[in-house]
N, C-alpha and C positions, 0 to 999 in steps of 0.2 A: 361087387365089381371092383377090381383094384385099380390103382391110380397111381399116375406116375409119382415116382417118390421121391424126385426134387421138386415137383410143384408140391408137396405136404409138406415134406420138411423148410420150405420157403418161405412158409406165410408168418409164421413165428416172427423169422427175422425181418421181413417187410414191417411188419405191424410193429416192432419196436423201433426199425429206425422211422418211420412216421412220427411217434413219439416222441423221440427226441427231438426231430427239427421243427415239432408241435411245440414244446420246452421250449428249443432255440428261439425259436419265433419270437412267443412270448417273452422271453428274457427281453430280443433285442428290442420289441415292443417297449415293455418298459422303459431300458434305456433313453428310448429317443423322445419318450412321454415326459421321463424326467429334466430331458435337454430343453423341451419344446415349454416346460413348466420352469428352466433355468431362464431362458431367452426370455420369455415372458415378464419371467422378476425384473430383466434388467432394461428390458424395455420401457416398464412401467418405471423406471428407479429415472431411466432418462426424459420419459418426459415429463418426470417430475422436475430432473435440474433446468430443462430445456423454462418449463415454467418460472419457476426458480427465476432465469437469467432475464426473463422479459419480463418480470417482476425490479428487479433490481435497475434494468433500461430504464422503467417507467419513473422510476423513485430516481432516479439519475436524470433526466428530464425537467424532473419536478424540483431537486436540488438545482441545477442550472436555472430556472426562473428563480428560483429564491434568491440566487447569487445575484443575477441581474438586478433583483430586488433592494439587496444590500448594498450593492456598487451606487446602487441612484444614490438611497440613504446617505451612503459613506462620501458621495459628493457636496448632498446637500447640506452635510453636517460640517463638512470643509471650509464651504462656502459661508455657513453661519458661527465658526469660527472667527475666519478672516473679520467679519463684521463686527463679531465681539473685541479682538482685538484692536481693531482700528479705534473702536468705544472706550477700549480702556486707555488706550494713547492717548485721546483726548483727554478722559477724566485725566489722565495725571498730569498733562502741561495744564490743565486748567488750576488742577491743584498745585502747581508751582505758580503760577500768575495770581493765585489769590495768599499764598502764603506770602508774595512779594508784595502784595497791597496791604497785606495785614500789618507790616512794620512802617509802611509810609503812613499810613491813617489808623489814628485809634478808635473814628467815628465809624468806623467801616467794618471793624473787628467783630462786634453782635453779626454781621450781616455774612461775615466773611467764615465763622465760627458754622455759621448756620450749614453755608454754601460748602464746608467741608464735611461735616456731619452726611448732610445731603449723597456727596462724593462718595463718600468712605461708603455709604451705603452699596451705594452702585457696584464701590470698585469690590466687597467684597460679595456681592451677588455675582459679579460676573465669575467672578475667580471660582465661585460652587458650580455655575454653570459649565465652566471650561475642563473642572476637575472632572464633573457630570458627563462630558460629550468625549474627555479621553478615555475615562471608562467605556463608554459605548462603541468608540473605536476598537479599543482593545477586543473586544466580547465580538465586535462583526469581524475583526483581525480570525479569532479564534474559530468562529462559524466559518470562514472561507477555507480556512488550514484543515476543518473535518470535512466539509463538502468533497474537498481536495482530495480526501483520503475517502473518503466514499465513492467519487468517481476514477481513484484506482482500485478501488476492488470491485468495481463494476468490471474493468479493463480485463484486471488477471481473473474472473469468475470460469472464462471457457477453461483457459489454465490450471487451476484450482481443482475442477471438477475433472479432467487427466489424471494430476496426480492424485485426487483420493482413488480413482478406478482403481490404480496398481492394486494397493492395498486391501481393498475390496474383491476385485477377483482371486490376491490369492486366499483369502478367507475365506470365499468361498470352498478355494479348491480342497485347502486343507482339512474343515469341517465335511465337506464331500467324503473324503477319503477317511476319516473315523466314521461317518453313517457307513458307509459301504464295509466296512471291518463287521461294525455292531449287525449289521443284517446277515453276512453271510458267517456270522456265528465264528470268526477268525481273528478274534482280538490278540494283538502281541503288544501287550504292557508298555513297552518302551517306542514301539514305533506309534502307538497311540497317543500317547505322551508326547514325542517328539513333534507332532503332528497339531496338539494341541497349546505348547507355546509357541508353535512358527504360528499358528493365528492368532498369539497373543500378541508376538512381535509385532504382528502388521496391525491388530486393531489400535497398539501402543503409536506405532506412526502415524495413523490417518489423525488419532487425536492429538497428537502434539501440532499435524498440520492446523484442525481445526481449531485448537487454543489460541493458536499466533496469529492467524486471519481474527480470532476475537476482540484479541488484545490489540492488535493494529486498528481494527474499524470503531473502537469503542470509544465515546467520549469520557475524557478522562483528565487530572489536575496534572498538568505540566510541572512537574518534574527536572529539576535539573540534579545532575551528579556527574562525578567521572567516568566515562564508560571506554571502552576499547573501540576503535573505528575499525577495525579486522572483523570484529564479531559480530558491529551491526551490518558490515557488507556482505560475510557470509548468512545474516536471517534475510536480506534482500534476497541473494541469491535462491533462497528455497523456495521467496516467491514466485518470484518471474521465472527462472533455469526451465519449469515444462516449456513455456511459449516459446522461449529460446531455442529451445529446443526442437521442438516441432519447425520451428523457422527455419534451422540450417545453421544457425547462429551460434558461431563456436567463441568462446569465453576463455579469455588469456589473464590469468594472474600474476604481478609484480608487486608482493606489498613489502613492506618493509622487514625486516627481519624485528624490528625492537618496538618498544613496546607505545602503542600511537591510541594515548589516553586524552579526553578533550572532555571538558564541560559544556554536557549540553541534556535536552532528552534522547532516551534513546529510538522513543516511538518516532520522533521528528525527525532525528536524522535517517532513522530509517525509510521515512517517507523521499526526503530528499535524495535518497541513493536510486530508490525504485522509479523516481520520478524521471531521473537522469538513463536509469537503465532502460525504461519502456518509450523515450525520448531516442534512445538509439536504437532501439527493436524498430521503432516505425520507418527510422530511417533506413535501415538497412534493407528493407523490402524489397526494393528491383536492385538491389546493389550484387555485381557478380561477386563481389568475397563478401562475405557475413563473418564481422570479424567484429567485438568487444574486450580491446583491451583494459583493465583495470590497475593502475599504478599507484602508490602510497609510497611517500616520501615522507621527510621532516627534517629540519634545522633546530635551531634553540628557543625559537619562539613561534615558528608557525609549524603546522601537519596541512600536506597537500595530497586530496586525490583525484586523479583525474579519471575519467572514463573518454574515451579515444573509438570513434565509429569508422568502419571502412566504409560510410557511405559517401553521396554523391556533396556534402560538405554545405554552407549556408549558404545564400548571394547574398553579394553584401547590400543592397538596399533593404533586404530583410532582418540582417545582423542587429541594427541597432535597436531592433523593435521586441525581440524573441524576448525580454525578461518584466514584457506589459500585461497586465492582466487581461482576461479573454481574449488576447492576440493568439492566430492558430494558423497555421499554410495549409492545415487540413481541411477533408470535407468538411461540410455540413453534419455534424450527426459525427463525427468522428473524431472529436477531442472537444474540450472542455475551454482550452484555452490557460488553465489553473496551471497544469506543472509546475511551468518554471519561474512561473509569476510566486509561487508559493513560496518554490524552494530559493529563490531570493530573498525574501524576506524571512523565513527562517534562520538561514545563516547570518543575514543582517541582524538578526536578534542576539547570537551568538559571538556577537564583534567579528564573524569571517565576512567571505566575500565568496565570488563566483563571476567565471573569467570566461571567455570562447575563443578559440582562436580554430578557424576554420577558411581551408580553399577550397573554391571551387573544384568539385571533381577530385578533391583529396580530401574526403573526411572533412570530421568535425572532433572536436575534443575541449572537454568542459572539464577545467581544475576548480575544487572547490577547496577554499581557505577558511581553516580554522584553527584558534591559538591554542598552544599548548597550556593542558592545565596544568597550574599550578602543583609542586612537591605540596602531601599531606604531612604537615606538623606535627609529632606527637605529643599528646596534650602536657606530659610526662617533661617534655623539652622545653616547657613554654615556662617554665619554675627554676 
């Protein structure tokens, strides 16, 4: 019996295009298994950082009791200063009253000999002990200065973990796109290549981020030398510029044309720039312009830069207080109190200063002063 001869000749073609969108299917299958196996990675990569950050909270927490810890110390060691001193005021007018007895009476001289020996004893115990408790000062000086820079990299960590992302998804992408060559057996030499130093590029970036987050949080021997203040404002800037960023917060450069060389470290003063910059990041928060401008000036003996916020500015019952330790207008749980406490005394170190001049509802702007360093000698010039 015959049979129409477009349903015979039909079936052919039915049953291959089923095939193929059997193929498509699958293809697209895959695809979205590999996406769903992509998402996954990165889920798991976040709440590793998400970990990560409430890790660094808790240690952040724990340094703030330690601080509170050393603040007592560092009082009571103030206080037992004072008392050693006032100790040694006496021994020495006593020791001037008995060198004055010792020329009036010769009978009195054994006794007066004695009572100096005595003295002398005292005066130079006290003098070990005062050498003793500057040292100690200095070392809790030092522990507050890394607290400080521990609880900025607690600050910038959401920041940090932005910008490694970039760098990481595009390595992803680009490893992506050489598998996908090597599978579909279409490798071309130079796009494969091309392909694999752009993810070398980016793995080169995220690790220079990671070296300079190393280098800033790591304790370390203080260091002084010449350094350039343009080149520690731009490693500031790599810090903080995501949050900045994410903020709104547009960043205005004015620095000097010449060349603004100063002795100091560079770890420190780079702490003291980020201090100042995340100091105008929180102000700027409800502020309608998000504005940080950045100026660098000099004369023949000072270099000045200041950082300028378009926020809502200081009140002045709170002006004179801003450069005290643990003093903070923020929340609870929301600053440390450290910044600008720090970075006072850092530049204090440095023979600078640091200034405020801020109105109400017009900003705030913090110049910070430091001496130019000295021309280098050639050894060659000194004969």
């Amino acid at each position: 019996m015959a049979g129409n001869p477009n349903e015979l000749g039909g079936a052919p073609e039915e049953n291959g295009g089923a095939d193929l969108d059997a193929l498509a299917l699958r293809e697209e299958v895959e695809r979205l298994e590999r996406s769903v196996r992509r998402g996954e990675e990165r889920r798991r990569a976040l709440v590793h950082i998400m970990g990560d950050l409430n890790e660094s909270n808790r240690k952040l927490a724990d340094q703030r009791k330690a601080m509170l810890h050393i603040l007592g110390d560092y009082e009571d060691d103030r206080s037992r200063l004072a008392r050693q001193t006032a100790r040694l005021d006496n021994s020495r007018r006593a020791l001037l009253h008995i060198l004055k007895d010792s020329h009036e009476s010769n009978l009195r001289l054994g006794d007066s000999r004695k009572a100096m020996i005595h003295i002398m004893g005292d005066l130079r115990e006290t003098t070990q002990e005062m050498e003793r408790r500057e040292q100690e000062l200095r070392d809790k000086q030092e522990q507050l200065v890394q607290a400080g820079k521990l609880a900025t990299l607690g600050e910038l960590t959401t920041g940090v973990a932005h910008e490694l992302n970039n760098p990481l998804n595009n390595i992803g992408l680009f490893v992506g796109n050489v598998i996908d060559q090597l599978r579909l057996d279409e490798v071309e030499t130079e796009r494969l290549i091309g392909d694999l130093e752009s993810a070398m590029e980016q793995v080169k970036k995220a690790t220079e981020i990671i070296s300079h987050l190393r280098t800033f949080g790591r304790v370390a021997p203080i260091n002084v030398g010449p350094i350039d203040v343009d080149d520690v404002i731009e490693r500031s800037l790599l810090l903080v510029h995501q949050q900045l960023r994410l903020r709104g917060i547009e960043i205005e450069l004015d620095l000097c044309p010449d060349e603004l060389t100063v002795l100091a470290n560079p770890i420190q003063l780079e702490q003291v720039f980020i201090n100042l910059l995340t100091n105008a990041r929180d102000a700027l928060e409800d502020a309608p312009k998000k504005a940080i401008t950045i100026t660098s000036r000099r004369d023949s003996e000072r270099i000045r830069i200041s950082f300028a916020d378009t926020g809502p500015g200081i009140r002045p019952e709170v002006a004179p207080r801003i450069f005290d330790p643990f003093f903070t207008t923020k929340e609870v749980g929301a600053g440390t109190g450290l910044g600008l406490s720090i970075t006072y005394s850092i530049l204090k170190e440095y023979g600078g200063d640091i200034t405020v001049d801020s109105r109400l509802g017009d900003g705030a702007t913090f110049v910070v002063e430091l001496p130019v360093a000295p021309d280098l000698i050639p050894e060659e010039s000194i004969f």
